[in-house]
Structures are given as C-alpha cells and as structure tokens.
N, CA and C of each residue as an Amber inpcrd file, in Angstrom:
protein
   636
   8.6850000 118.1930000 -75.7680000   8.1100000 117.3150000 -74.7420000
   8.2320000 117.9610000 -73.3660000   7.4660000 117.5810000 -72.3350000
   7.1270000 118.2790000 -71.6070000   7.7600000 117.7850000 -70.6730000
   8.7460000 118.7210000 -69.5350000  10.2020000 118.2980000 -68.6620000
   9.9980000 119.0810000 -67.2720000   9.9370000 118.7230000 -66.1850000
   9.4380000 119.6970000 -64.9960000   8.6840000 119.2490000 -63.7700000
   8.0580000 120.0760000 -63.1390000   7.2300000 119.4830000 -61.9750000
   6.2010000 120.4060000 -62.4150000   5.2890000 119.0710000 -61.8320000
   4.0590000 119.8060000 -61.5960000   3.5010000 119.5160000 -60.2630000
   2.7910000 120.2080000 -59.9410000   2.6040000 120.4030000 -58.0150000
   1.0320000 120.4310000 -57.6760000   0.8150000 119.4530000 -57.2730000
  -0.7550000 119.9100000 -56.6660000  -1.0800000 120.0850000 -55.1830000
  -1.9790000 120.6530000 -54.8470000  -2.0480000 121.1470000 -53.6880000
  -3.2990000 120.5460000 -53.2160000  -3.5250000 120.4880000 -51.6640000
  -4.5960000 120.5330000 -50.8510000  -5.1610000 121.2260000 -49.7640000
  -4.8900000 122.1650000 -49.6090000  -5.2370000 123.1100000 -48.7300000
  -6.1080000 122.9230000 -47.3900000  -5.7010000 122.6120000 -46.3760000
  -5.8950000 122.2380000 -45.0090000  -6.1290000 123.2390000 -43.9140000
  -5.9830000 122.3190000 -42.9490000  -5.9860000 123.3760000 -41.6210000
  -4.6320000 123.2440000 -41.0790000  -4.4120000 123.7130000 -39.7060000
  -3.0610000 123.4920000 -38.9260000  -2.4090000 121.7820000 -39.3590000
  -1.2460000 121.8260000 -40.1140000  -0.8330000 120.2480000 -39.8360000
  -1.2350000 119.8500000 -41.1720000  -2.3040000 120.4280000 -41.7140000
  -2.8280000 119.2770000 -42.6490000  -2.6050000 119.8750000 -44.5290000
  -1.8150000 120.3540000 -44.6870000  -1.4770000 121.0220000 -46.2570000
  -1.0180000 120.1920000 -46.8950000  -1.5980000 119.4740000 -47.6950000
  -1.0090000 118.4500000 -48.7020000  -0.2080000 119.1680000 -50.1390000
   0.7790000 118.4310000 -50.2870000   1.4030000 118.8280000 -51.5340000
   2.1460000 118.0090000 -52.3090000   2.2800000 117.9280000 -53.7100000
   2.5410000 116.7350000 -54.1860000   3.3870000 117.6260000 -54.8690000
   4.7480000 116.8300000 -55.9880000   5.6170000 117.0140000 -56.5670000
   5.8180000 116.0530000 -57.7510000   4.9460000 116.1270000 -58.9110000
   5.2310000 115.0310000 -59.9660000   6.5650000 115.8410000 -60.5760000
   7.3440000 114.4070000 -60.7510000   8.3440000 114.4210000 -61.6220000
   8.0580000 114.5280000 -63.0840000   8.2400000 115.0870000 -63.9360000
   8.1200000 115.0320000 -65.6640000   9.5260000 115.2060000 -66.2570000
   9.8140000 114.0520000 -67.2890000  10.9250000 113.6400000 -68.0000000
  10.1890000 113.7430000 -69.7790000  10.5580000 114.6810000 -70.5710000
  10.1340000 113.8640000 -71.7940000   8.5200000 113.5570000 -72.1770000
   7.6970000 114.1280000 -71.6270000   6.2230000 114.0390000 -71.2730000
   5.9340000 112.5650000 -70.7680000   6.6650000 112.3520000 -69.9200000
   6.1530000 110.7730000 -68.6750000   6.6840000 111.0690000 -67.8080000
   5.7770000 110.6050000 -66.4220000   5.9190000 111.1170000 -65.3810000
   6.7170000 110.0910000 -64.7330000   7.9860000 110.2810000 -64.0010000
   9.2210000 109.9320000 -63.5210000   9.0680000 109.1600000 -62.0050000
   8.7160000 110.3080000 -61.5110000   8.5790000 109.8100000 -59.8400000
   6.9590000 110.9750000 -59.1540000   6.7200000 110.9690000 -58.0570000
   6.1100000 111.0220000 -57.2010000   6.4970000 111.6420000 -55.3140000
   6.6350000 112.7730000 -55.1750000   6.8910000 112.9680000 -53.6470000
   5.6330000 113.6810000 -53.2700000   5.1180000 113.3660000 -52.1250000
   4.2760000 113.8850000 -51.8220000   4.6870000 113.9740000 -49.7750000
   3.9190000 115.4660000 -49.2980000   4.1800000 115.6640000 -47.7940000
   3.4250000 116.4960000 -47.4470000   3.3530000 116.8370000 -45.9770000
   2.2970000 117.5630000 -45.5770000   2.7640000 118.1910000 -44.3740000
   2.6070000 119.6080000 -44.9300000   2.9850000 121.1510000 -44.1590000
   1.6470000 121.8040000 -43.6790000   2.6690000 122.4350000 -42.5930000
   1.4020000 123.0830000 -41.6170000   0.9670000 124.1170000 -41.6110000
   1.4160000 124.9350000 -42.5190000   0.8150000 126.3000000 -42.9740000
   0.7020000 126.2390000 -44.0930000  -0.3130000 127.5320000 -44.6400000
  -0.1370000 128.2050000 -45.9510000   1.1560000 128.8710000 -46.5580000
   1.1300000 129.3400000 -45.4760000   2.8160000 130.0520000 -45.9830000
   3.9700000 129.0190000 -45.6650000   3.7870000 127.9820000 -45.3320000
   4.9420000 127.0630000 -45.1590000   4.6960000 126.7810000 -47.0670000
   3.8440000 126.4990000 -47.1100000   3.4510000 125.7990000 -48.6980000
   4.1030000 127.1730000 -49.5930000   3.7130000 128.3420000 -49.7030000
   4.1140000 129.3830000 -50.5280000   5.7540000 129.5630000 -50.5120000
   6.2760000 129.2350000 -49.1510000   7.6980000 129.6210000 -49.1370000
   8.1840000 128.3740000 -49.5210000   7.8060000 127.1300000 -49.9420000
   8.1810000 125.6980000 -50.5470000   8.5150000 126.4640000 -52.1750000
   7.3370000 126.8250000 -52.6100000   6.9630000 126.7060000 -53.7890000
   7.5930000 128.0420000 -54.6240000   7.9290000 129.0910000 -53.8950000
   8.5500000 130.1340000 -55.0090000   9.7450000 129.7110000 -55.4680000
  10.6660000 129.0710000 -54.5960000  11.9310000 129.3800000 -55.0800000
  11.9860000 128.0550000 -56.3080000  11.0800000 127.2780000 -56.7080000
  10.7240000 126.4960000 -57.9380000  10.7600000 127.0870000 -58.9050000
  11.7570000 127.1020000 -60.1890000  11.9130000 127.2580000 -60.9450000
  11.6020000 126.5690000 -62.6620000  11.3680000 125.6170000 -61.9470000
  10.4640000 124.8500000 -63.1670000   9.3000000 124.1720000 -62.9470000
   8.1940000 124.4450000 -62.5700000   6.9480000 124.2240000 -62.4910000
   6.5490000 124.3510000 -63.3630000   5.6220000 123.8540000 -64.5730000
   5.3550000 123.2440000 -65.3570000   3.6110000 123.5410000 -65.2900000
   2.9500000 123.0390000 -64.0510000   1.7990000 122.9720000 -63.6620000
   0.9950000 123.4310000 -62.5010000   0.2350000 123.4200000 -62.0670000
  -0.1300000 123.2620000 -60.4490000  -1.7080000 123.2760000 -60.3050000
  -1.9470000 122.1620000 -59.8500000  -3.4680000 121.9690000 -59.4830000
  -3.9350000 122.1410000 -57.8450000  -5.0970000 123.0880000 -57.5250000
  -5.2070000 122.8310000 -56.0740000  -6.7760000 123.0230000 -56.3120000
  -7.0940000 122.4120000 -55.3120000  -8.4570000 122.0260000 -54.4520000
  -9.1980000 122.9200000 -53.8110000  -9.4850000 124.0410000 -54.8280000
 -10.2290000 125.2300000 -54.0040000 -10.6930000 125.9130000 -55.5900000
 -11.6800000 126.8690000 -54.8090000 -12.6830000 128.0750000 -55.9830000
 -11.4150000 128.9310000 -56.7520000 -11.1640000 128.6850000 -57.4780000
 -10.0780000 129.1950000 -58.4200000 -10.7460000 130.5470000 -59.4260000
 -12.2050000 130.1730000 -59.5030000 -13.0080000 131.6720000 -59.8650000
 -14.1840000 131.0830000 -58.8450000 -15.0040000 132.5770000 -59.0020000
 -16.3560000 132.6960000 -58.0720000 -17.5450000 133.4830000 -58.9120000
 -18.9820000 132.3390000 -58.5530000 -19.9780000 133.3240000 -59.2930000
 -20.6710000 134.1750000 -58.4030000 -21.1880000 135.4680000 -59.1320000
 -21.8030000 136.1080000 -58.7340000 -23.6020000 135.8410000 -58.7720000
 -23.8900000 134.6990000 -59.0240000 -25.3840000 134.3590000 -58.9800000
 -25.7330000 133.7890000 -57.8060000 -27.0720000 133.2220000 -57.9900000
 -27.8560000 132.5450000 -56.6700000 -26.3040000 131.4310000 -56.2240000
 -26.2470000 131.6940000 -54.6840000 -25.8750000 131.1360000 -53.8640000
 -24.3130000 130.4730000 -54.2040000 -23.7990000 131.0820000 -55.2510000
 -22.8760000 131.1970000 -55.1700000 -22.4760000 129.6680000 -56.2470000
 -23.7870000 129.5660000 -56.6580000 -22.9620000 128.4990000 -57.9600000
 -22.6870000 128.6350000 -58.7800000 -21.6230000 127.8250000 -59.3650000
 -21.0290000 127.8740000 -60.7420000 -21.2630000 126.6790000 -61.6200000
 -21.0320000 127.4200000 -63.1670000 -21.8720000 125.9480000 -64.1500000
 -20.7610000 124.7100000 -63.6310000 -19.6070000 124.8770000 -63.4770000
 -18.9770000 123.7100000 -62.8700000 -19.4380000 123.0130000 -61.9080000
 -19.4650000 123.2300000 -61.0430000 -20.4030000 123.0930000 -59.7730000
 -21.8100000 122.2140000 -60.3210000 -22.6760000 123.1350000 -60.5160000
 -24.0560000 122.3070000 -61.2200000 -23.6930000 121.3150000 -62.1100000
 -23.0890000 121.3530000 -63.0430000 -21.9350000 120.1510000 -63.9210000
 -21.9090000 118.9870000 -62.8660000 -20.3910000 118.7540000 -61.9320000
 -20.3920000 117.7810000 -61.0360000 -21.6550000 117.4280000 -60.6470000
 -22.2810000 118.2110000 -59.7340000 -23.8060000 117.1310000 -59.2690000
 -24.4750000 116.4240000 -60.0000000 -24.9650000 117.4550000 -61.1280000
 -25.8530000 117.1620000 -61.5600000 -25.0880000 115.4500000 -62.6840000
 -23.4660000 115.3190000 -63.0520000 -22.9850000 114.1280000 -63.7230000
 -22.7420000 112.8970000 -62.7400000 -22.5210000 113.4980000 -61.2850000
 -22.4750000 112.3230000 -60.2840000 -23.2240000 112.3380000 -59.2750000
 -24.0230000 111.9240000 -59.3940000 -25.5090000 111.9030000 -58.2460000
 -25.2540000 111.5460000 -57.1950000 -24.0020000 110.3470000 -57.4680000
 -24.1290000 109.6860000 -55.8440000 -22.8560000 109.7690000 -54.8910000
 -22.3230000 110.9520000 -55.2860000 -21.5100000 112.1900000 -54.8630000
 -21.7100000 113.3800000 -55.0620000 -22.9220000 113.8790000 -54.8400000
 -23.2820000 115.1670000 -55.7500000 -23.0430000 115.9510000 -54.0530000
 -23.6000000 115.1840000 -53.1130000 -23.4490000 116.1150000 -51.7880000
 -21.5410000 116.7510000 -51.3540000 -20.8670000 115.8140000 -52.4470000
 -19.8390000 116.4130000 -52.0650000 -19.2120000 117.6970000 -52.5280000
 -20.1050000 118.2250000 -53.6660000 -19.8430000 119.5650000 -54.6590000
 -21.0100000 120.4310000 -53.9210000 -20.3740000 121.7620000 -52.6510000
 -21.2730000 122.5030000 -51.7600000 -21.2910000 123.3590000 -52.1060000
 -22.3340000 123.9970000 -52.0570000 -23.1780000 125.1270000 -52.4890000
 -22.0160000 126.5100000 -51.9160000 -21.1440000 127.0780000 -53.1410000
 -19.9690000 127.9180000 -52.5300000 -20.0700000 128.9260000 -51.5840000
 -21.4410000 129.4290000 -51.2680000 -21.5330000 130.6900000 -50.5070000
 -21.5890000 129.8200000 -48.6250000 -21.4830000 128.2800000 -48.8060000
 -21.9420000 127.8200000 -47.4590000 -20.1830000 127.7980000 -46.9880000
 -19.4690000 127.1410000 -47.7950000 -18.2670000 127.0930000 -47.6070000
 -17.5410000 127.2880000 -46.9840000 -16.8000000 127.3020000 -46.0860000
 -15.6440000 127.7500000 -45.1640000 -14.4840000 127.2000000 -44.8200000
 -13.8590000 127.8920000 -44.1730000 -12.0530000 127.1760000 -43.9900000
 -11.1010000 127.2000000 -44.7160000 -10.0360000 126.0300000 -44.6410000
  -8.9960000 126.1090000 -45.2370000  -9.0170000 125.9400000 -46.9990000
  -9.4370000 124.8520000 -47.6890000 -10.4120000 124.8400000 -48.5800000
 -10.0990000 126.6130000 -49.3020000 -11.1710000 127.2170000 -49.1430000
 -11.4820000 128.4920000 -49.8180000 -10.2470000 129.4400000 -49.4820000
 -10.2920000 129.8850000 -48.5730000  -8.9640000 130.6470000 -47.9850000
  -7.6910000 130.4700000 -47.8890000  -7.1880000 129.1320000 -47.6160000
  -5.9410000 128.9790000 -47.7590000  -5.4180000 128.4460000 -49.2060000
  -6.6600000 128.2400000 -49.4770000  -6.3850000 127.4900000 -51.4780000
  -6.4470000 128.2120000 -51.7430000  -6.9320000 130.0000000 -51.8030000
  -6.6850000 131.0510000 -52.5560000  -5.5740000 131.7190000 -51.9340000
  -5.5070000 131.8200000 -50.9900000  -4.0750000 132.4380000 -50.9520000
  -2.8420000 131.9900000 -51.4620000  -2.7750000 130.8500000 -51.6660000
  -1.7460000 129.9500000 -51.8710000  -1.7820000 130.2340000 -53.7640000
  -2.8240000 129.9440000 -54.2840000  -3.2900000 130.4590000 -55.8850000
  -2.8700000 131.9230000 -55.8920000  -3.3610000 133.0820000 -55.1690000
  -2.9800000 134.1630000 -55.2110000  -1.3820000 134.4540000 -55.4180000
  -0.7810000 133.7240000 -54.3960000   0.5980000 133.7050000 -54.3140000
   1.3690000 133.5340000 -55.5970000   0.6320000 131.6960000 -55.8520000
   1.1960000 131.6590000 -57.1160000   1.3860000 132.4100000 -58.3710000
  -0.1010000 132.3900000 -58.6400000  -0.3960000 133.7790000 -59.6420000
   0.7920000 134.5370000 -59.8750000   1.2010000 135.4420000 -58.7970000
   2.2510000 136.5240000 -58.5410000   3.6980000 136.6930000 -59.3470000
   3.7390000 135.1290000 -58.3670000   5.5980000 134.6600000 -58.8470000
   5.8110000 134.0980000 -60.2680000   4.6370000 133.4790000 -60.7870000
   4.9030000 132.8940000 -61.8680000   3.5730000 133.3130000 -63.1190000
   3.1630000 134.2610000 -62.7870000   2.6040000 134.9790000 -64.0590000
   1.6610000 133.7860000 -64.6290000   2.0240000 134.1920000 -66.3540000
   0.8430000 133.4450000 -67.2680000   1.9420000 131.5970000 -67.5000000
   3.1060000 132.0430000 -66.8490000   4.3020000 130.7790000 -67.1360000
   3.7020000 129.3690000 -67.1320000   2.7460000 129.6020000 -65.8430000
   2.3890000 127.6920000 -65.2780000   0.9450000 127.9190000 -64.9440000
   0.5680000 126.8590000 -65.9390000  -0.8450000 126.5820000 -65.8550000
  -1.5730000 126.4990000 -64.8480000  -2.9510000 126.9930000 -64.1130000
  -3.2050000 126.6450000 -62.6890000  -4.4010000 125.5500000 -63.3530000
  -4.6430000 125.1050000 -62.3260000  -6.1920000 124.5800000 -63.0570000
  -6.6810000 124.0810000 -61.2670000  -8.3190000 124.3330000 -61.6240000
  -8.8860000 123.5320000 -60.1600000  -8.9180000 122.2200000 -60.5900000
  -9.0680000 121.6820000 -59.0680000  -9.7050000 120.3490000 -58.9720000
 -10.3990000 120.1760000 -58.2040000 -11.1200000 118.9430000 -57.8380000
 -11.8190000 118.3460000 -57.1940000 -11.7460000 116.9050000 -56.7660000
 -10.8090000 116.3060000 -56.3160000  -9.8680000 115.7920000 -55.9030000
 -11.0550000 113.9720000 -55.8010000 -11.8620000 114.4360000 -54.6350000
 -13.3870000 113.2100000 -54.5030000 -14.1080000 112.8700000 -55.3140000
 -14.2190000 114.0430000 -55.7940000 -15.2750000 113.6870000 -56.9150000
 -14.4920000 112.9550000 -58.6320000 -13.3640000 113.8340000 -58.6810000
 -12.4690000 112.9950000 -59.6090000 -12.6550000 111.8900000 -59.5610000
 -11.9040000 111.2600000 -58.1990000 -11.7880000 109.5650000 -57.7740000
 -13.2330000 108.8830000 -58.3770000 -14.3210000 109.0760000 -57.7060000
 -15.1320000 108.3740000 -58.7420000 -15.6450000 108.7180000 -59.7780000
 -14.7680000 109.3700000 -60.5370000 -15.2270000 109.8820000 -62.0210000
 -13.9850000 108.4630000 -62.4490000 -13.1420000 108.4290000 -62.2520000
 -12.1920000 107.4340000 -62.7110000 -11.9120000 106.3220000 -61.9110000
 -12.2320000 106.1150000 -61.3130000 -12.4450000 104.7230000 -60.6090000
 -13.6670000 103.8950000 -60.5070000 -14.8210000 104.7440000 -60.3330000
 -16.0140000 104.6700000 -60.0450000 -16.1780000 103.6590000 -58.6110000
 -15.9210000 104.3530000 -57.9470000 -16.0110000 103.8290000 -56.6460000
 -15.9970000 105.5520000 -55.6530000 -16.8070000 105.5160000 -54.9130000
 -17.2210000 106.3740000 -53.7750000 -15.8280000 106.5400000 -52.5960000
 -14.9180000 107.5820000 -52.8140000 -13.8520000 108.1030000 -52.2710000
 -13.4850000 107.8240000 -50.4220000 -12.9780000 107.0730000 -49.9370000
 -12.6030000 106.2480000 -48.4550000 -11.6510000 105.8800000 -48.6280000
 -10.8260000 107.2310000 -47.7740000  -9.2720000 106.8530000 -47.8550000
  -9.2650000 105.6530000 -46.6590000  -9.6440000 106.3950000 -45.7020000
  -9.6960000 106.2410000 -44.4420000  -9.5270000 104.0440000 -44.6320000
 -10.3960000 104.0200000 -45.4060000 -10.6630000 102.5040000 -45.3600000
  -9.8260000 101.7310000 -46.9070000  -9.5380000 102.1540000 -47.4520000
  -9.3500000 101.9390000 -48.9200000  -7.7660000 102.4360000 -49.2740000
  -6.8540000 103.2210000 -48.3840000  -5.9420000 104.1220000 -48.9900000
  -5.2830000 102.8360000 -49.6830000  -4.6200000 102.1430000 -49.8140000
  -3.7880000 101.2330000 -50.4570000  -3.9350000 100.6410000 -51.7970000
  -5.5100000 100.7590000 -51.5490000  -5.9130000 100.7180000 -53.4200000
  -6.2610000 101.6210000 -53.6800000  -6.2860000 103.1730000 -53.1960000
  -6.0890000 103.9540000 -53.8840000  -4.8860000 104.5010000 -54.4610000
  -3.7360000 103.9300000 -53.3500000  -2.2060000 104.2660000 -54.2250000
  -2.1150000 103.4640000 -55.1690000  -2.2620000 102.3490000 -55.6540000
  -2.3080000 101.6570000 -56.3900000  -3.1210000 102.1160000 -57.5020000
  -4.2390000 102.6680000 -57.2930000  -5.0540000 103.2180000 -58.4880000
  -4.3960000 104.4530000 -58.9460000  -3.9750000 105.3110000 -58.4600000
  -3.4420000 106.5000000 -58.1020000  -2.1290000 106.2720000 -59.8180000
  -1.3940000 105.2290000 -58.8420000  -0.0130000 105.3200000 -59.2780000
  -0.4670000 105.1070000 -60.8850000  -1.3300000 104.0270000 -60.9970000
  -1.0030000 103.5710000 -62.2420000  -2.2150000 104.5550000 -63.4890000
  -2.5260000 105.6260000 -62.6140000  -3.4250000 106.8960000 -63.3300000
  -2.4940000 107.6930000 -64.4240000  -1.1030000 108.0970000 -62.8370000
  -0.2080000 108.4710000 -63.6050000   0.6860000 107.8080000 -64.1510000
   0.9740000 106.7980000 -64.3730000   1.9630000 106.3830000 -64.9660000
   3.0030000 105.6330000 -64.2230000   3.0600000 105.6170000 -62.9960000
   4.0220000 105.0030000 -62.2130000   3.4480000 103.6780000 -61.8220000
   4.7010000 103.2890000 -61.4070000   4.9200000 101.5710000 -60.2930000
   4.1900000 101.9670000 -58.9630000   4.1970000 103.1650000 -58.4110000
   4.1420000 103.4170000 -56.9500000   3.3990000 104.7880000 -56.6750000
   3.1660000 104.5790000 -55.8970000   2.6870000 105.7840000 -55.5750000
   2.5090000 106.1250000 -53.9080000   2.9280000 106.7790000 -53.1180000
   3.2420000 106.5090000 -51.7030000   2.4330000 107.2080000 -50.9550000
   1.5390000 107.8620000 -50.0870000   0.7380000 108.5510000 -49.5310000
   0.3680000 108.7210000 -48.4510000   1.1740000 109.3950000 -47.2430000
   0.4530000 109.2780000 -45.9910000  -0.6450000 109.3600000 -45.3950000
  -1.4720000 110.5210000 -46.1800000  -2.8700000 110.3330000 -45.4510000
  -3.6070000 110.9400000 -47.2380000  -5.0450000 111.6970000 -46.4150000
  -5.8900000 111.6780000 -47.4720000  -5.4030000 113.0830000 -48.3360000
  -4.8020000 114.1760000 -47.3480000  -4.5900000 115.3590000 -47.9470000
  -3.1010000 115.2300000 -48.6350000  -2.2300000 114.2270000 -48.6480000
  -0.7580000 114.2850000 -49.3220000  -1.7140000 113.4740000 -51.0920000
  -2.9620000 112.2230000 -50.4410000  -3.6070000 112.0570000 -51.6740000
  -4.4520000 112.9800000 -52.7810000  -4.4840000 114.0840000 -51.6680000
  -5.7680000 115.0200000 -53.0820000  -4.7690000 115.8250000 -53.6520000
  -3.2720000 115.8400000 -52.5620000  -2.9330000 116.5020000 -53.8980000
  -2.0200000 115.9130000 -55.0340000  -2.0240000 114.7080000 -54.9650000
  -1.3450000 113.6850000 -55.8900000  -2.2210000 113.7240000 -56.9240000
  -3.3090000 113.6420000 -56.7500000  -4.8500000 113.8330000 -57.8240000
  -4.7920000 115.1920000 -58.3780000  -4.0570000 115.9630000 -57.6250000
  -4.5470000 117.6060000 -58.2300000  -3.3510000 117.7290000 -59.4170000
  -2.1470000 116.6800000 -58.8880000  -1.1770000 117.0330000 -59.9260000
  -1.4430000 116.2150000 -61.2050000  -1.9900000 114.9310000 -61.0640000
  -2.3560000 114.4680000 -61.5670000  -3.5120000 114.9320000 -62.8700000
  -4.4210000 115.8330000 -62.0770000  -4.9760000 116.7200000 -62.9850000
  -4.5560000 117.4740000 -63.9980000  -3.2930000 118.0920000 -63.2990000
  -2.6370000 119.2240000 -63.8770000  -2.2990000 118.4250000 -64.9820000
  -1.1850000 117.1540000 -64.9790000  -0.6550000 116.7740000 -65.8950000
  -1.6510000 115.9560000 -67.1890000  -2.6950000 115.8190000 -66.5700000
  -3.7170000 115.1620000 -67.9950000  -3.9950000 116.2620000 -68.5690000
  -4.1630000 117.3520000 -68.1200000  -4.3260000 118.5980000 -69.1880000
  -3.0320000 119.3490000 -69.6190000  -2.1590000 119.5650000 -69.0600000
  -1.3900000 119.9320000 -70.0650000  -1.0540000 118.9490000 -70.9630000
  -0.9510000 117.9860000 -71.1370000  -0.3840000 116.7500000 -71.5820000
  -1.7910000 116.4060000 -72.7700000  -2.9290000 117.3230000 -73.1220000
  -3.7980000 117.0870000 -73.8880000  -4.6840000 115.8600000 -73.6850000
  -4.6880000 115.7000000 -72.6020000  -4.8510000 113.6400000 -72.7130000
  -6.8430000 113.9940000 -71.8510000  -6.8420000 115.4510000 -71.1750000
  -7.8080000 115.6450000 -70.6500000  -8.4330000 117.1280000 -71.4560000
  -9.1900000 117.2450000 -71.9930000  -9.4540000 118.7230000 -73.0920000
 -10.6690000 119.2120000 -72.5420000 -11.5230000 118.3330000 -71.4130000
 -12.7950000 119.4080000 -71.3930000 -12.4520000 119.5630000 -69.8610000
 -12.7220000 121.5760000 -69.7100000 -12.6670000 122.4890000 -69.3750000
 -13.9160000 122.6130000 -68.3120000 -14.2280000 122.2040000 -67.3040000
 -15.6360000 122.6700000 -66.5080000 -15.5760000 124.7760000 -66.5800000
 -14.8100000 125.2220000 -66.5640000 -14.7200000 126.6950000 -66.5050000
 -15.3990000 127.1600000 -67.9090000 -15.4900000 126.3750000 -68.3780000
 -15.6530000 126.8870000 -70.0980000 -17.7740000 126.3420000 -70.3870000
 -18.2920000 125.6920000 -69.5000000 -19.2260000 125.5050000 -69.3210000
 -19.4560000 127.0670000 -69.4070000 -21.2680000 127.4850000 -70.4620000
 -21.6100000 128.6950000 -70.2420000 -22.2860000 128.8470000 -68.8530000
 -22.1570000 129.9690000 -68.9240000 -22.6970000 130.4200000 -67.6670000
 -24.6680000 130.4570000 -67.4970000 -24.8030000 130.5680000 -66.6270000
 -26.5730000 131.1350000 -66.1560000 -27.0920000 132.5690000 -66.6610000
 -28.0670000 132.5820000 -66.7350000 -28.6950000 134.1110000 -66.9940000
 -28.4040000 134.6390000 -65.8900000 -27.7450000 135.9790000 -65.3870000
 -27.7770000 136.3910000 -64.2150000 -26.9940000 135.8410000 -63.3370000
 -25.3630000 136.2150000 -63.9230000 -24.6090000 135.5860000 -63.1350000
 -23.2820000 135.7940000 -63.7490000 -21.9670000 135.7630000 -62.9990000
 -20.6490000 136.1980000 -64.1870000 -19.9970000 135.1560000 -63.2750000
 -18.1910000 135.3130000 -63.8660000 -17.9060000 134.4600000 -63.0460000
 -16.7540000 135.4360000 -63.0020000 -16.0060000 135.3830000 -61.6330000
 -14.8560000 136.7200000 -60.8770000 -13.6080000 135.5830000 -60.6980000
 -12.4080000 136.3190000 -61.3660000 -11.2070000 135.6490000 -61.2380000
 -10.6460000 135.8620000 -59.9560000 -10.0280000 135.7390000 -59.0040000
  -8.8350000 136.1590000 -57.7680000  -7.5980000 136.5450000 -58.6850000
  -7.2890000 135.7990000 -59.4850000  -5.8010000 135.8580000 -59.9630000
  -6.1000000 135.4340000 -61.4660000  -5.3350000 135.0260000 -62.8020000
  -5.4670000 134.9490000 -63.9690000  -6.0230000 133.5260000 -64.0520000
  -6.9210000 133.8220000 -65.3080000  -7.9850000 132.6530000 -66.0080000
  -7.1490000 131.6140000 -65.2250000  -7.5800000 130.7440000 -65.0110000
  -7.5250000 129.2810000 -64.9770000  -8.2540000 127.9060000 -65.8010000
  -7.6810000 126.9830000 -65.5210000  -8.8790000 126.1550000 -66.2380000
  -9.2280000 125.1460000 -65.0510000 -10.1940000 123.8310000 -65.0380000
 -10.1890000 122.9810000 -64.6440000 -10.6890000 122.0160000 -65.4980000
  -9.4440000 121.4670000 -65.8020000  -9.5190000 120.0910000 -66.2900000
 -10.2320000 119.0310000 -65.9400000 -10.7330000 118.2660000 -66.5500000
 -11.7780000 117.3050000 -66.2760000 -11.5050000 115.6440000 -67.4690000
 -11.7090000 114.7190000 -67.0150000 -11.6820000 113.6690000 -67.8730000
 -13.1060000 113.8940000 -68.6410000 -13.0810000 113.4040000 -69.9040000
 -14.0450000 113.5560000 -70.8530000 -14.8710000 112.3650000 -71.2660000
C-alpha cells in the first residue's frame, strides 16, 4: 500500500508558486498542506531534501510537439472533450511565463534528484475542475466550494487553500494520487500522435493522468 507524499505544483510568477503536500498512509490520503513560495528555486530547494515522494504533479508542458504550432494530441484531446473551456488549453508555441519555464525547471530539477523513483505526471489543474465538477473554474468567486469539492475528491474532511495557485496545486497532487493509486488509467500522453509531428521529452517519460 502506498505510504508518502505526493506534491503538486503550480508554477507562478514572483510570490505566486503554489505547492501542495498530500499526506499518504496505507493508500488513503491523511492530511493536506498546501503554501505559496516565491521562487522557483525556493520550490526546488523545498523539495530535494524529500525523501519520500511518492508522486508529483505540476501544471506545465511536461513534453513538447514538434508539429503545427506547437500542439499536442493532449492538447487537441482537452478542447476538442470540453468546448466550453476549450479557450483555456493554448496553443503551446503562444505560451509564455512562469507556467512553461518555471514548471520546467522545477520538472527538470526533479527529474535529476529523483530519477525513474517518483512518478511525474502533467496536469491541468482548470480544465480538470470541470471535468469533475462540471462547473466552469472561479476561484476568485467560488473558492470555498471548491475546498469543499477539493477535499472530498481526495478523501479528506478539509481541505484549506489560500488562493488559486496553493489550489492548482492541491489538484495536481490530487492528480498524481488518482493515478498512481490506479483509480485514474487514461493517459492523455499516450493519445497517438499526428502525421508530422513527434513529441520531445525535457526530462524522463511522464504521464498525464486524466479521469476516464
């Protein structure tokens, strides 16, 4: 049974790095900490000296295609399954910021310290929410039933959240743990690819887990 943390990430700007810390006892999830650091490397120097990580989900291009404009069958997947969030899955070559860059460095990092040991997997933190809630993602207006939705996703009484980025990455761990935990089995990475087009790792395979 499965005993450890698993960690999801959100990758921000100055101030805004979300990171979550699920507890795992026995394959059920225990507790919940979640906080928010102001660098990338504040987040990397959190996270090496972790010795039992288990998981880690973050909110960025975990691989990249080499076709038109930079999409991936994942990518075309989301839009094309949620229409009325489809503007929130962007065309990767438009992309910029913390997002792409500081979510790969932070993946890169990981990669490093902990090898093939702990599963990475992407997420997509918005678009999740209304894949399992079915409701259109507003922290801003909504956060309180989203801890509430949140908590009882994973398994808990509670779930605590200061803003929206300590929430995506409560969702990212959350991710992490429905797939290792078998409870989530389809793979958006495993979607075939396009004619004319590959897909480029940064660091080792990943998956992204998806509810089915």
């Amino acid at each position: 049974m499965l005993t450890g943390i698993i960690v999801g990430y959100d990758p921000g700007g100055n101030g805004n790095h979300g990171l979550a810390a699920l507890h795992i006892k026995d394959g059920k999830a225990t507790s919940l900490e979640t906080q928010t650091m102001e660098t990338a490397e504040e987040v990397i120097l959190f996270l090496k000296p972790l010795s039992s990580i288990l998981a880690f989900g973050v909110d960025t291009l975990t691989c990249w295609s080499t076709g038109a404009s930079g999409w991936r069958p994942a990518d075309r997947w989301l839009r094309n399954q949620y229409q009325d969030v489809r503007n929130s899955v962007i065309n990767p070559n438009a992309l910029r910021g913390a997002m792409c860059l500081n979510g790969v460095a932070v993946l890169i990092e990981m990669a490093k310290v902990y090898s093939s040991s702990v599963i990475i997997t992407e997420t997509h933190p918005k678009v999740l929410y209304r894949c399992l809630f079915q409701e259109v993602y507003d922290y801003t207006n909504n956060n309180a039933a989203m801890n509430i939705s949140l908590a009882k996703a994973i398994g808990l009484n509670i779930a605590e959240t200061a803003n929206e980025h300590e929430w995506d990455a409560a969702a990212s761990a959350l991710a992490a743990f429905k797939g290792i935990s078998n409870c989530w089995k389809h793979d958006l990475h495993n979607i075939n690819i396009a004619a004319g087009e590959r897909l480029v790792w940064p660091s080792s395979n990943t998956k992204f887990y998806w509810p089915e």
